[in-house]
C-alpha positions in Angstrom: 135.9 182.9 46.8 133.8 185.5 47.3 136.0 187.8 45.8 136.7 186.0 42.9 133.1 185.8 42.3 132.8 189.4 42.7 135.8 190.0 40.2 133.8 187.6 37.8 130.5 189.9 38.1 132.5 193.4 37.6 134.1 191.7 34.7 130.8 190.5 33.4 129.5 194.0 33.8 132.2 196.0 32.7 132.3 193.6 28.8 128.4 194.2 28.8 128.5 197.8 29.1 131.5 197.7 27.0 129.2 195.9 24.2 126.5 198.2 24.6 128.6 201.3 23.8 130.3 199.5 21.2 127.0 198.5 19.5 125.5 202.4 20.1 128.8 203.9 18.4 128.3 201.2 15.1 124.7 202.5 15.1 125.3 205.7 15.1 127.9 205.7 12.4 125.8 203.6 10.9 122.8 206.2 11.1 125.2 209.1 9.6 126.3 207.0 6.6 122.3 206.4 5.7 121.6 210.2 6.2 124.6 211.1 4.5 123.6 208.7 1.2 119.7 209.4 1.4 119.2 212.9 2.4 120.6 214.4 -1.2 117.9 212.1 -2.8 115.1 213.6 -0.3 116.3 217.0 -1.1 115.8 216.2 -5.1 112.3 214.6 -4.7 110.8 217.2 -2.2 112.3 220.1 -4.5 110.6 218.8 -7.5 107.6 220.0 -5.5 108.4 222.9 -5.6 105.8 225.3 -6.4 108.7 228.1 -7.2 110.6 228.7 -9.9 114.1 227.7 -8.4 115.3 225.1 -6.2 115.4 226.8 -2.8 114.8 224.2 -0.2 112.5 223.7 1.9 110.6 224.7 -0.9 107.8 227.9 -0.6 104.9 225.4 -1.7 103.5 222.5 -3.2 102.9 221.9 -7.0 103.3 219.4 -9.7 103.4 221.8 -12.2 107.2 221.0 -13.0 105.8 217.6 -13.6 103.6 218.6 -16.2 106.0 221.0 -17.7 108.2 217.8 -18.5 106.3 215.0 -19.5 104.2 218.0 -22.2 107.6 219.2 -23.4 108.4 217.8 -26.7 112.2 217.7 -26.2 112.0 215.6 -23.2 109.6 213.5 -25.0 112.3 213.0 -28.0 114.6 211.9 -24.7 112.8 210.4 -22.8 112.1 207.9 -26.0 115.8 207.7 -27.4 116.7 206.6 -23.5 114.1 204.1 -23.5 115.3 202.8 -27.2 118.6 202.7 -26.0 117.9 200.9 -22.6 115.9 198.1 -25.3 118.7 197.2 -27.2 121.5 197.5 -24.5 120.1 195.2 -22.1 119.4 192.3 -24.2 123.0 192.9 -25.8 125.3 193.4 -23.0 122.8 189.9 -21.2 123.6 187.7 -23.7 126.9 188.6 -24.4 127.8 188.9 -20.8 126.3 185.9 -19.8 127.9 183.4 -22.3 131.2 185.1 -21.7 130.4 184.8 -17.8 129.5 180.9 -17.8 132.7 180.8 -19.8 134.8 182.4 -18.0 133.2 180.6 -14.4 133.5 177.2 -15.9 136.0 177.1 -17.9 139.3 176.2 -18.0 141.8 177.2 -20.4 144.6 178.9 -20.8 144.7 182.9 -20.5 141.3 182.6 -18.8 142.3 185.3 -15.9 143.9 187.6 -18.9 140.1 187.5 -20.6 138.4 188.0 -17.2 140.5 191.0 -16.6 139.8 192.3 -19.9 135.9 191.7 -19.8 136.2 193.9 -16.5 138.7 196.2 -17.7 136.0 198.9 -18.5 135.0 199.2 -14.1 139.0 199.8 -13.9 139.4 202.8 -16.4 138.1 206.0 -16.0 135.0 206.4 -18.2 136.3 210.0 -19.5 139.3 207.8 -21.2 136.8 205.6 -23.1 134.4 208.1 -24.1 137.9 209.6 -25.8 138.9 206.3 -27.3 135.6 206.0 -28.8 135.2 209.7 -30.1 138.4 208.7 -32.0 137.0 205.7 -33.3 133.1 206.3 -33.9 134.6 209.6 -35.3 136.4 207.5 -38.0 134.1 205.2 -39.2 130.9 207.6 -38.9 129.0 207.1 -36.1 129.6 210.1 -34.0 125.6 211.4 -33.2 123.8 208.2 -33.8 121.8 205.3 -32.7 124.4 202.4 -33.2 126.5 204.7 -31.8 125.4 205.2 -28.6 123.8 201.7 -28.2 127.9 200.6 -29.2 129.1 202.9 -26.5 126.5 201.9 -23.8 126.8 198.3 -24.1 130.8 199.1 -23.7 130.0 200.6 -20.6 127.1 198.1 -19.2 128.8 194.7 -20.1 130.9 194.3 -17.1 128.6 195.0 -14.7 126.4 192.1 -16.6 129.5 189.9 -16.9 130.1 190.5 -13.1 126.8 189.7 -11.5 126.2 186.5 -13.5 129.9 185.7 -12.9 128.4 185.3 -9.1 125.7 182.8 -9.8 128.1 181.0 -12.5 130.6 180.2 -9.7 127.9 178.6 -7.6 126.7 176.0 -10.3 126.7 172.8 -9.5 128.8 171.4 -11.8 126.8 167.3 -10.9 123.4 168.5 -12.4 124.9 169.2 -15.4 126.4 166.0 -16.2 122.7 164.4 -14.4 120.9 166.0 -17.4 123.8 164.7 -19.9 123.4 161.4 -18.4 119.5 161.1 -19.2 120.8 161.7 -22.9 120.1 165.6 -22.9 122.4 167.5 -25.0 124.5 170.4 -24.6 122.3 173.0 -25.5 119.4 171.4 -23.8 121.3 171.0 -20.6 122.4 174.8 -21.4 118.9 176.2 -21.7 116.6 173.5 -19.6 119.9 173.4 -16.2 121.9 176.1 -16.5 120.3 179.3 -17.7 117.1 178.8 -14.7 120.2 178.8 -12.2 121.6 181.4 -14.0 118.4 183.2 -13.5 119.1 185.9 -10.7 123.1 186.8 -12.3 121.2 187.3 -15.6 118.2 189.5 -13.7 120.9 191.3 -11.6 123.1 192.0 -14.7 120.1 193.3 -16.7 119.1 195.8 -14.2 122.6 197.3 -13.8 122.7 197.1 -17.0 119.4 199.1 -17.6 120.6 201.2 -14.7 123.9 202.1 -16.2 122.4 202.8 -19.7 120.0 205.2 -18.0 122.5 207.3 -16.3 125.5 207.2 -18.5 127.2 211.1 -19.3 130.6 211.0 -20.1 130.5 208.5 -22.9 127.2 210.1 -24.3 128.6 213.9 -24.1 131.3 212.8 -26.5 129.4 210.2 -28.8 125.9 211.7 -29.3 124.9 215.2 -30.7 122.1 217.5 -31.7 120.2 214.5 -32.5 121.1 212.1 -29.7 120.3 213.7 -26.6 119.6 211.3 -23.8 117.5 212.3 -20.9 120.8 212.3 -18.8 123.1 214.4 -21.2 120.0 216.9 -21.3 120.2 217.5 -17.7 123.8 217.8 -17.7 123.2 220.9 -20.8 120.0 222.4 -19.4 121.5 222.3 -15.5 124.5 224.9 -17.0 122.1 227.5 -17.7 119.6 227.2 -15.8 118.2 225.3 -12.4 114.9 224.8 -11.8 112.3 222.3 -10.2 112.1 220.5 -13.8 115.5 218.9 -13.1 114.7 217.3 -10.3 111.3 216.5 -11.4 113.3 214.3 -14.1 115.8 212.8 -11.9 112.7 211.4 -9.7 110.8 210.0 -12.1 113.7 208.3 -13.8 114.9 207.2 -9.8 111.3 205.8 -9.4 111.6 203.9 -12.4 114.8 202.5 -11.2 113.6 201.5 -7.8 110.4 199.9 -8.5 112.0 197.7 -11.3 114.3 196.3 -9.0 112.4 195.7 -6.0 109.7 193.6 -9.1 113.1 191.8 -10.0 114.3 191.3 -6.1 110.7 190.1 -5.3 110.2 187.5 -8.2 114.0 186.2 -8.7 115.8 187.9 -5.8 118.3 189.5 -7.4 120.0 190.8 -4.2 121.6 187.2 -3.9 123.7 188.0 -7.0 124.9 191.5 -6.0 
């Protein structure tokens, strides 16, 4: 017996230490994945810094001069505006499209519903060089090739499934009982709509707006084709200046626009916790 109870302690041992290395091999992997994913973005922000002229890293000193340089320049300014425009009229597009063809889609049932759900998220499936083609052919023939409808067309193309998506998430959750509670107590369909179902729709629709938002603010490959001369977003002017010359500037851009980014979405996560619905 004594044996046995031995045996049962070595065993006992031998599974904890097993654990232990298990758990210190995850972490490390886990640790190289984060530095992996977060040390290009510390390079960017500590090179736009830099109190040089190129992007040498670490840099030679500390300025915000590159700062300054872009938020005086006029042509950033013209940007910097046309990617906010653009951001304004995509997100409250691609929301309230994507969110009544969400609820639809979620709490529906009719047929070719599947067929209509793969459509809406066709545009995640195909490369986005193949739709900025399709719609250089299209905006090219009915005139809106370098132009505001244009690009808001295009970007709302690109951010709807991402909407449709995220509130898909919160639509499948909806309990279908306080629906038909509020049409019980003689509410009608678009007061149980606004009053029941768009406040539990509330974190999808957040989510959806800010990858929306997100996706507007970042989009290239549909832009390069669609805008011109006169369209230039803040993205498709990194993408020119960066061929011909790299400096500080660039990365001072990227940061602020990465700031932006961040501190809307941890507002959004704090007040309607968005992260539920991602």
């Amino acid at each position: 017996m004594a044996e046995r109870g031995y045996g049962r302690g070595y065993d006992g041992a031998y599974d904890s230490a097993y654990d232990r290395g298990v758990r210190l091999v995850a972490g490390g992997l886990a640790a190289l994945v984060f530095l992996f994913l977060i040390a290009p973005l510390v390079v960017l922000v500590v090179s736009s810094f830099n109190a040089a002229g190129s992007m040498a890293f670490p840099p030679s000193g500390l300025s915000l001069r590159w700062y300054a340089d872009v938020l005086g320049s006029p042509d950033w300014q013209v940007s910097f505006r046309l990617s906010g425009m653009l951001v304004l009229m995509v997100v409250p597009t691609t929301v309230v499209i994507g969110t009544l063809a969400a609820y639809g889609l979620a709490q529906g049932s009719f047929p070719g519903r599947r067929l209509l759900q793969g459509l809406a998220l066709s545009p995640l499936m195909v490369p986005e060089i193949i739709i900025a083609l399709g719609l250089l052919y299209y905006f090219h023939g009915v005139g809106l090739i370098n132009s505001l409808p244009g690009l808001w067309l295009a970007h709302s193309l690109v951010a709807l499934p991402f909407v449709v998506r995220a509130v898909t998430v919160s639509a499948a959750q909806l309990d279908p009982a306080l629906e038909r509670a509020a049409t019980s107590l003689g509410a009608g369909r678009a007061r149980v709509f606004f009053t029941v179902t768009l406040p539990l729709l509330r974190p999808g629709i957040l989510a959806g707006a800010i990858l929306a938002a997100v996706t507007s603010l970042g989009e290239v490959a549909v832009t390069a084709l669609v805008a011109g001369a006169n369209t230039t977003t803040v993205p498709l002017r990194i993408f020119s200046a960066v061929q011909y010359q790299l400096d500080p500037s660039m990365a001072a851009v990227s940061t602020l626009l990465m700031a932006a980014s961040v501190v809307v979405m941890v507002v959004a996560d704090r007040f309607a916790r968005i992260s539920e619905a991602l």
